[in-house]
C-alpha positions in Angstrom: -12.4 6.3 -33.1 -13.2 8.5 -30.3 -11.0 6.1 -27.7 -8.2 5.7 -29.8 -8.0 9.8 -30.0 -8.3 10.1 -26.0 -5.5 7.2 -25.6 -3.0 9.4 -27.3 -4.3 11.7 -25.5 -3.7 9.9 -22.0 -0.8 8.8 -23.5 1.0 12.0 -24.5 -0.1 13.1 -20.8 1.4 9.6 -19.1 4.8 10.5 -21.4 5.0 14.0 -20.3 4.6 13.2 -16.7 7.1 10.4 -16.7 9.4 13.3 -18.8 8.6 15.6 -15.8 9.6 12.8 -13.5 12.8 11.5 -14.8 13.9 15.5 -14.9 13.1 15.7 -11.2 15.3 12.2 -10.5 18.6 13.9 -12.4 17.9 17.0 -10.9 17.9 15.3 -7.2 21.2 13.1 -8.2 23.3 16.0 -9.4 22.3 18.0 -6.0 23.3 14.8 -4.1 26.5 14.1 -6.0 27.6 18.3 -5.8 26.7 17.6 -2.2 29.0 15.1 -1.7 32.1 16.2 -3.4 31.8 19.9 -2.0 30.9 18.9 1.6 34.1 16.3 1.7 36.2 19.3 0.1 34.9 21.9 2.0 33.2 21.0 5.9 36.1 20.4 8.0 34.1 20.1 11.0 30.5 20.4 11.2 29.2 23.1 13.6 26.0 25.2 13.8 27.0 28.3 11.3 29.4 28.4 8.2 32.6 30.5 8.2 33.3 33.3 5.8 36.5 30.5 4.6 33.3 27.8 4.2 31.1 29.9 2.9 33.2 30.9 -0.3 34.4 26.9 -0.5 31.2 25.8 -1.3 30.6 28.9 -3.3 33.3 28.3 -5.5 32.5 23.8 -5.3 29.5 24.1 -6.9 30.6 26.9 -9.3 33.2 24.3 -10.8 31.3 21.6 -10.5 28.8 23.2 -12.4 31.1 24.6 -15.0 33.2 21.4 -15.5 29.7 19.3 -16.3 28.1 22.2 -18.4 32.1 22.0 -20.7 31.8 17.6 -20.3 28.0 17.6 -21.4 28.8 20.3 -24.5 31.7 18.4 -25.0 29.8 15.2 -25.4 27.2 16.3 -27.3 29.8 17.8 -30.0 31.0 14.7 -30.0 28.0 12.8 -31.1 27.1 15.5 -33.3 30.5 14.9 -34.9 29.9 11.1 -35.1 26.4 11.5 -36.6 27.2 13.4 -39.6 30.2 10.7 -39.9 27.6 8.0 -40.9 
């Protein structure tokens, strides 16, 4: 009885940690993909400081970019909320 107790154990740890993990991955992929749309937008050229012009671009990038996937993810998830009490 004992081992069955510290498997759920190990296994609530093991879930948690590969909870923790996945987080990390998104968290790594939305930095990537805001880095990609607000460098293309923003870096003309690259050089070895940012201009007050770049500066504020980039500001204002990831601002939006932000914004538009907290409205989109909100969005989605009344949507599904919506569905659910449907069925």
């Amino acid at each position: 009885m004992a081992e069955d107790s510290s498997d759920v154990m190990a296994d609530k740890e093991l879930q948690k940690f590969l909870t923790v993990e996945k987080v990390k991955t998104q968290f790594h992929e939305q930095v990537h993909r805001i880095t990609d749309v607000c460098w293309d937008k923003c870096i003309d050229k690259p050089s070895s400081k940012l201009d007050g012009r770049t500066h504020t671009c980039l500001i204002n990038c990831v601002e939006r970019f932000i914004d538009s996937t907290l409205i989109l993810t909100n969005r989605f998830a009344h949507l599904l909320q919506r569905s659910a009490g449907a069925i």
